[in-house]
C-alpha positions in Angstrom: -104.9 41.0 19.8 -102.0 40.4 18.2 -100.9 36.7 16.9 -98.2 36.3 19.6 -100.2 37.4 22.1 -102.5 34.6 20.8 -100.2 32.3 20.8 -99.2 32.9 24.6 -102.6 32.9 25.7 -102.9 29.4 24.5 -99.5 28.5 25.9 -99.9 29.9 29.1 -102.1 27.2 30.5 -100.4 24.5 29.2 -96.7 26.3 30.6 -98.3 26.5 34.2 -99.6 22.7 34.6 -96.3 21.5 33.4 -94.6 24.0 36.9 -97.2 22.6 38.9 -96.2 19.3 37.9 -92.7 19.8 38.3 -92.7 21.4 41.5 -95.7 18.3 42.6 -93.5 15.5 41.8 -90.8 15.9 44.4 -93.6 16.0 47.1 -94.9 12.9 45.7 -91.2 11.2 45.7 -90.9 11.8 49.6 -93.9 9.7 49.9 -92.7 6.4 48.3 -91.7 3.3 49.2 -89.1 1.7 47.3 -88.4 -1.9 47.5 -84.9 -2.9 46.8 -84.6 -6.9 47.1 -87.6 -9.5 47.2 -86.9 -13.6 46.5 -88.8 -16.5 47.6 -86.3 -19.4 49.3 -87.1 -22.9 49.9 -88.7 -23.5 53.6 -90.4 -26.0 56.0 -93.6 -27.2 53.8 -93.1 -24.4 50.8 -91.4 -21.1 50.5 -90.9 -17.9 52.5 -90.7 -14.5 51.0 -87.6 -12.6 52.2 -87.8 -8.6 50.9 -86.5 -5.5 52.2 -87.9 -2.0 51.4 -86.5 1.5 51.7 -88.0 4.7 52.8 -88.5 7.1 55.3 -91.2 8.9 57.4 -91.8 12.5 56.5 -92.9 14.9 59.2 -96.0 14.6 59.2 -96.1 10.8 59.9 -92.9 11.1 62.3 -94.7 13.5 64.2 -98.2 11.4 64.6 -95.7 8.7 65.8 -94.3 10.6 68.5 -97.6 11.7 69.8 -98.6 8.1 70.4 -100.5 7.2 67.1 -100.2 3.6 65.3 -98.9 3.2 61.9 -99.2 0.3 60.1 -97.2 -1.1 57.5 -98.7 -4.0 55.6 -96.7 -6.3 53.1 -98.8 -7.6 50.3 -97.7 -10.7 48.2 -99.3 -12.2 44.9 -98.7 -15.5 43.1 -100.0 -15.6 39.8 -100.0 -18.2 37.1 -100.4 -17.0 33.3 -103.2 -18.9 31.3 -103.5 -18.5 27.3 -107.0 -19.2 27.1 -108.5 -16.9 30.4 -107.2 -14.5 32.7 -104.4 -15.6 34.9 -104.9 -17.7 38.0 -104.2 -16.3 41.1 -102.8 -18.7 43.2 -101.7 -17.3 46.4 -103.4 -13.5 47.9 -101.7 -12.8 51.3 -100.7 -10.0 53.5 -99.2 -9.4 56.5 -99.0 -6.1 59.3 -97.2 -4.7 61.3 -98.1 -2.0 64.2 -95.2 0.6 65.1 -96.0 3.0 67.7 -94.4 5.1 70.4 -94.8 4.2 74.4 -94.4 7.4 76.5 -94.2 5.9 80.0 -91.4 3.6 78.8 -89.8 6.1 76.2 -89.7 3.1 74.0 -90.8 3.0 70.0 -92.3 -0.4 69.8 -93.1 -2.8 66.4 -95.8 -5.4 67.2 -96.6 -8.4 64.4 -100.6 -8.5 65.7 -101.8 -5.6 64.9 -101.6 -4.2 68.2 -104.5 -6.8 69.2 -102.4 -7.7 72.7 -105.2 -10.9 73.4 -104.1 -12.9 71.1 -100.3 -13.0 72.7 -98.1 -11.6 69.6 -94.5 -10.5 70.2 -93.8 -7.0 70.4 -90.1 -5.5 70.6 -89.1 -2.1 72.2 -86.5 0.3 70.3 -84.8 3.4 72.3 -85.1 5.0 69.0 -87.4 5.3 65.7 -84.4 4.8 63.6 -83.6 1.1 64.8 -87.4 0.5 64.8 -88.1 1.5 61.2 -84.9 -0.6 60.2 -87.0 -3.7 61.5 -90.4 -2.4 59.9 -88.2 -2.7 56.5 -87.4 -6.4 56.7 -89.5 -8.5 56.1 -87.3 -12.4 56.2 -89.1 -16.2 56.3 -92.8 -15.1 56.1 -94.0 -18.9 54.8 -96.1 -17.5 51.7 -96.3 -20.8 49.4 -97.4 -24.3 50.7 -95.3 -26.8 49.2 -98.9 -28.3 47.4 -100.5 -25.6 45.5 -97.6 -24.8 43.1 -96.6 -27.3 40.4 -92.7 -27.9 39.8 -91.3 -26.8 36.8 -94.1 -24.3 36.1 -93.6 -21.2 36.1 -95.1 -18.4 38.1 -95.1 -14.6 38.5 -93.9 -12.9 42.9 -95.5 -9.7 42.9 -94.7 -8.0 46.5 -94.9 -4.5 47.8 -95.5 -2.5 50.8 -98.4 0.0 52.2 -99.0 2.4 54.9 -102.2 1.0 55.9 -104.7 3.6 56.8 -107.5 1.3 57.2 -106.1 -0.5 60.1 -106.5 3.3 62.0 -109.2 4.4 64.0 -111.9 6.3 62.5 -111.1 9.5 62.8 -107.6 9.0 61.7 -108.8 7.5 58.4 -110.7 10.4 57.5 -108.1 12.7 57.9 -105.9 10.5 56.1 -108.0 10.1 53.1 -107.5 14.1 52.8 -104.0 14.6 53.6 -101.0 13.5 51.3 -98.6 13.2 53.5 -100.4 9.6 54.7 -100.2 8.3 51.2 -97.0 6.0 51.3 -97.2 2.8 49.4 -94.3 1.3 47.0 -95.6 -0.1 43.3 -95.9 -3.8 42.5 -92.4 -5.8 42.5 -92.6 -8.7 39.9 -90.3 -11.4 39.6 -90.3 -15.1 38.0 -90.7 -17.9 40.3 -90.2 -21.7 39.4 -90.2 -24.5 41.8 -87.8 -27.5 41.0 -88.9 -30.5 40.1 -87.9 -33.2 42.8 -84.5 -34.5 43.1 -84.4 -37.9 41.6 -83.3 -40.1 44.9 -79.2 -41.4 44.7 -77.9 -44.3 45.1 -75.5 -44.2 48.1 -76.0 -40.7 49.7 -79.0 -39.0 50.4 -78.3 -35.2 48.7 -79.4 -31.7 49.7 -82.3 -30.3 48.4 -81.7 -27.7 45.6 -81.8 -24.1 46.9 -85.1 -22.5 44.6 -84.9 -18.6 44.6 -86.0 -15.9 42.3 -84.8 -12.6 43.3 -85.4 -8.8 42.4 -81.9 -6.8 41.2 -81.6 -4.2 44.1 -79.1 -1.6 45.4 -77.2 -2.3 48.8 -79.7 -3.2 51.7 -80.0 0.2 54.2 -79.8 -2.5 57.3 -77.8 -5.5 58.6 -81.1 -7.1 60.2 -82.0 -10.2 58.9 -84.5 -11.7 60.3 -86.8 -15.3 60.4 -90.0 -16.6 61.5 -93.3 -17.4 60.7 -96.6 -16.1 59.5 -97.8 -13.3 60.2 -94.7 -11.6 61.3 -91.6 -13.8 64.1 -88.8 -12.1 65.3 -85.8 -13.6 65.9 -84.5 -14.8 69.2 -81.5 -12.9 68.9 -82.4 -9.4 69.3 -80.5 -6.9 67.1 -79.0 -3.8 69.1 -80.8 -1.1 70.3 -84.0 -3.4 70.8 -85.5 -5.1 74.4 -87.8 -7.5 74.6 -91.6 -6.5 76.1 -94.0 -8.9 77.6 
């Protein structure tokens, strides 16, 4: 054997893994969620968590929707608090879900905030089309994450948020398959922003002022929907209902 044939025997393994990556990382893409604008504003009692996120279902998912299956999305948000001498505190762990499914004997895609657990009386909102009930699925606007007590003003504090298909809220069967199959893997990475509450307004004289507006906020590209919406934990819709959607008891 000659030196350059050698030389692309060695090669030749190392040529085809970097295709197979290349031609892998697109399928991988379709699968992400990105999120494009997170920031924690000033509420009743503490802060709420306002963060939108961008993605689409692929066929695959889209087509398990149609045929009546539940998907459901959970938000995850972290507050952490670095500490020199140990690891950093975490001082709030919360998540939220939401259930999206499609209702054949009213033709209606629905989005639920209880996990599709109808006994315990959460709102659910019917759509005439996927489209307009992903666009809700995206928003997530005034979930109360931060009691006003546990974080100490003028300290600061690392947001992380981000956003899951989550698999393990399916039935059985569905997580197995899941596990197996790619095209159920859709999760975004870890957003991470600073967060530092104000310290009190010292009280004036003559007028009773505003409270400062606190906000930390994640650079992001135009949102991909005008819904903007506010309630409380786990998931509240607002009483104004954005087009396309109706109201189910």
């Amino acid at each position: 054997m000659t030196f350059s044939q050698r030389l692309l025997a060695c090669l030749l393994p190392l040529l085809l893994c970097v295709f197979a990556l290349g031609f892998a990382a697109p399928a991988r893409a379709d699968n992400d969620i990105q999120v494009r604008e997170a920031r924690l504003e000033p509420s009743e009692g503490g802060w709420a968590l306002d963060a939108r996120f961008a993605f689409e279902l692929n066929s695959s998912l889209e087509d398990a929707v149609n045929r009546g299956i539940s998907l459901y999305f959970t938000t995850d948000f972290e507050l952490t608090r670095s500490r020199w001498y140990w690891f950093d505190e975490k001082v709030v762990t919360t998540s939220q879900s939401v259930r999206l499914w499609f209702q054949p004997l009213t033709r209606q895609y629905r989005v639920s905030s209880n996990n599709g657990n109808s006994s315990n009386g959460g709102l659910q909102l019917g759509f005439a089309s996927l489209r307009d009930a992903l666009a809700l699925v995206r928003n997530v606007s005034g979930w109360h994450v931060i009691d006003k007590g546990i974080v100490k003003p003028g300290t600061q504090y690392q947001a992380s948020v981000r956003m899951r298909l989550d698999n393990a809220l399916m039935p059985k069967p569905f997580q197995i398959d899941a596990v197996n199959n790619r095209d159920w893997n859709l999760s975004s990475d870890w957003a991470r922003f600073m967060f530092t509450p104000a310290p009190p307004a010292s009280a004036p004289s003559a007028s009773v002022a505003a409270p400062p507006v606190v906000a930390a906020s994640l650079p992001s590209g135009p949102p991909n929907h005008a819904f903007r919406l506010r309630g409380n934990l786990p998931l509240a819709f607002s009483a104004a209902l954005p087009p396309g959607a109706a109201r189910v008891k």
